[in-house]
Every structure is written in structure tokens, then in C-alpha cells.
N, C-alpha and C positions, 0 to 999 in steps of 0.2 A: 504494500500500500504506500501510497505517499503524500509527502507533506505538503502539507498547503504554505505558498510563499507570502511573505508579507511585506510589501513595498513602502517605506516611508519618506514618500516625497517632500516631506515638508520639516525641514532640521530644527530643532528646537532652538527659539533664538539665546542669543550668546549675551551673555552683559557686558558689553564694551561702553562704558559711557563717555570715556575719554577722548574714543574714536568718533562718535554722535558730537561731541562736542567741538572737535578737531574740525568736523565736516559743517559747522554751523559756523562757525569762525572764520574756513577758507571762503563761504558764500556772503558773508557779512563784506568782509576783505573788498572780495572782489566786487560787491555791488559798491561800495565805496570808493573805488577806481572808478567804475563806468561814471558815477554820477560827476568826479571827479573833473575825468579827460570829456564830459557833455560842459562843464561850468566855463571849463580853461578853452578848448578848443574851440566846439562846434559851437556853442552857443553865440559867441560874438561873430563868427563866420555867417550863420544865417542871419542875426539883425541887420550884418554890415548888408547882406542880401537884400534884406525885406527893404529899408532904406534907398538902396540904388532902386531898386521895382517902382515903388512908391513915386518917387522922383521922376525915373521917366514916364509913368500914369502920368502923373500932372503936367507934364511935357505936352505929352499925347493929347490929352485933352484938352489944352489951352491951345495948341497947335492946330485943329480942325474947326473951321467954320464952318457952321451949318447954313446950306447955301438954298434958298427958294426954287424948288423945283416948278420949272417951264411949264404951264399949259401944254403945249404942243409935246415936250416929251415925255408927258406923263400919258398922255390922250395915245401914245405910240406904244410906251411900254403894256399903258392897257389894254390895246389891240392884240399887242404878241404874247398876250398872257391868254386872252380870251380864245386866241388859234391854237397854241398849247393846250388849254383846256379840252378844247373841240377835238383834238387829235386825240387826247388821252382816252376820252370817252367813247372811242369811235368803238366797234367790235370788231377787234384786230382777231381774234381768238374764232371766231366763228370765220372770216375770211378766210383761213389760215385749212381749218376744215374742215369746211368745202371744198379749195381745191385741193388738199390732201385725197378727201373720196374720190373727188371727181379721175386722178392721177393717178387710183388704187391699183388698177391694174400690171404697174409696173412698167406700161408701152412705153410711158412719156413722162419726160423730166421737167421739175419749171426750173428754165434758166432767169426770167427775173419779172419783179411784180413791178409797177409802178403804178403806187394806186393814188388817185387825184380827190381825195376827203371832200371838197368845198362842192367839185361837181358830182360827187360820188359814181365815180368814173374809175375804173382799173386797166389798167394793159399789162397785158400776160406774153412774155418770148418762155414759147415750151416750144422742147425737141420731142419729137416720136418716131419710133422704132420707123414707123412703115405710114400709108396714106388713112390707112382703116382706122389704126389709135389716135391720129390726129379727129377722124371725124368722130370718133367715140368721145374722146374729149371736149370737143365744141358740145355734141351732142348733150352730152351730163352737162356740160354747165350752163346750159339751155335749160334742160328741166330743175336745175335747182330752183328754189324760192330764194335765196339769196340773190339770185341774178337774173336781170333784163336784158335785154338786145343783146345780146355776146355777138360778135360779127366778127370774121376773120376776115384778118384785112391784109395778110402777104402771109405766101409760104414760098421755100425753098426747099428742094432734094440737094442732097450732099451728095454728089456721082462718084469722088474722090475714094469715098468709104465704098466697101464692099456690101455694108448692109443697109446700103440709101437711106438714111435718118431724113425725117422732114422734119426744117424747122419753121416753126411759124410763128405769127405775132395774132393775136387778138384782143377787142375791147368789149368790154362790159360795164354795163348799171350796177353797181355795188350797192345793196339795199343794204345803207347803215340803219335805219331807223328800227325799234326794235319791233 
């Protein structure tokens, strides 16, 4: 049969109090340095800081006049603020896919958007593989609800390539409104 072990993780403490005391004396010490080399050094180092800062604030601030801003360029800034706002609001996100669906197939790539917000007007340069996904694509973006009139307005065959890409250019009504 065998014995059962018995593990005593935990040493029974020792009475050192000289050492407890030793160890409370070198933490006394040593805060007594820090607060020290903070009286003698640092300290006059940041006020001489704060001081200069100070100084040039009041510089700064006695140095700028406030000046009457213009009718006229204010009436401008808040024109191009109002066009900013108009663009941010537009629904870029739903532009975006649509022609992503419309492109789903893979045939045709868009090489580049340029959409006209004010007259809600977009023109679209997409490549396609062949003549068929160009008109697949006019076609979907035809029956979207996002888009009016799409009209293809110039295409070209690449003869150079072996597998004739058309590229083409088209315009559409871009229904911003929601």
C-alpha cells in the first residue's frame, strides 16, 4: 500500500523584522531622492516652460486681428459649402450597386464613372469581352429604377487583341432622389 504525499506550498513565515525594516527605510530613502531631484531639477525646468508658452500665447494673441469678413466671400464660401453638402448627400452607395449588378456577369469592366450631381447625369467608359455583354449591359441598366435614358453614345473593337474587347462610352439619368 502507499502513502499519501503531502505538499506544503506555503513556508511558514520567518521573523525577520530587521529585514521588514531595512526594506521600509531603503523605500522611505529612495522616495526622498525622487521628490528631491523633482524640487532641484524638473521643477524649475517646467515653470521656466510654462513661462516661455505663456509669453508666446500673449504674443499670438495680440499679434492677430480679427478682420470683417466680405459679403461677397462669405456669400462664396457659402455656396461651396452648400455643393459639399449636396454631394455628400447624394446616394453614392446605391450608384455604386447598381452598376456593380448591372456588371455581375463578369463580361464587362467599368473603366471610369463620371457622374454630373447638379444635372444628375452619369457617363460610364466600360470594356466588354464581346458585342453581346456590351448590349447586356446597356440593357440592365435600362431596366434599372435607378436609371433613365442610358444611351450609348460611341463604341470601339480593339482588333489588336485576339479576343476583340469593345469598349464603349454611355450616358444616363442618375435618379438621386430617394
Amino acid at each position: 500500500m502507499m502513502k499519501g504525499f503531502y505538499f506544503d506550498f506555503m513556508e511558514a513565515p520567518r521573523h525577520l523584522p530587521w529585514l521588514r525594516a531595512l526594506l521600509l527605510l531603503a523605500g522611505l530613502l529612495s522616495a526622498g531622492f525622487v521628490a528631491a531631484y523633482y524640487q532641484t531639477e524638473l521643477h524649475p525646468q517646467l515653470q521656466a516652460e510654462r513661462q516661455t508658452l505663456q509669453a508666446e500665447m500673449a504674443k499670438l494673441g495680440a499679434a492677430a486681428p480679427v478682420s470683417a469678413v466680405k459679403p461677397a466671400v462669405l456669400a462664396q464660401s457659402w455656396r461651396s459649402a452648400r455643393q459639399a453638402s449636396v454631394q455628400l448627400s447624394l446616394p453614392w452607395q446605391r450608384l455604386f450597386v447598381e452598376l456593380g449588378q448591372a456588371s455581375s456577369t463578369g463580361n464587362v469592366a467599368l473603366i471610369s464613372i463620371e457622374p454630373d450631381p447638379v444635372k444628375s447625369h452619369v457617363v460610364l467608359m466600360v470594356e466588354g469581352r464581346d458585342m453581346a455583354s456590351m448590349l447586356k449591359f446597356v440593357s440592365d441598366l435600362q431596366k434599372s429604377p435607378d436609371f433613365s435614358e442610358v444611351v450609348l453614345q460611341s463604341h470601339t473593337i480593339n482588333t489588336k487583341v485576339p479576343e476583340k474587347p469593345v469598349r464603349f462610352r454611355l450616358s444616363a439619368t442618375w435618379r438621386t432622389a430617394e
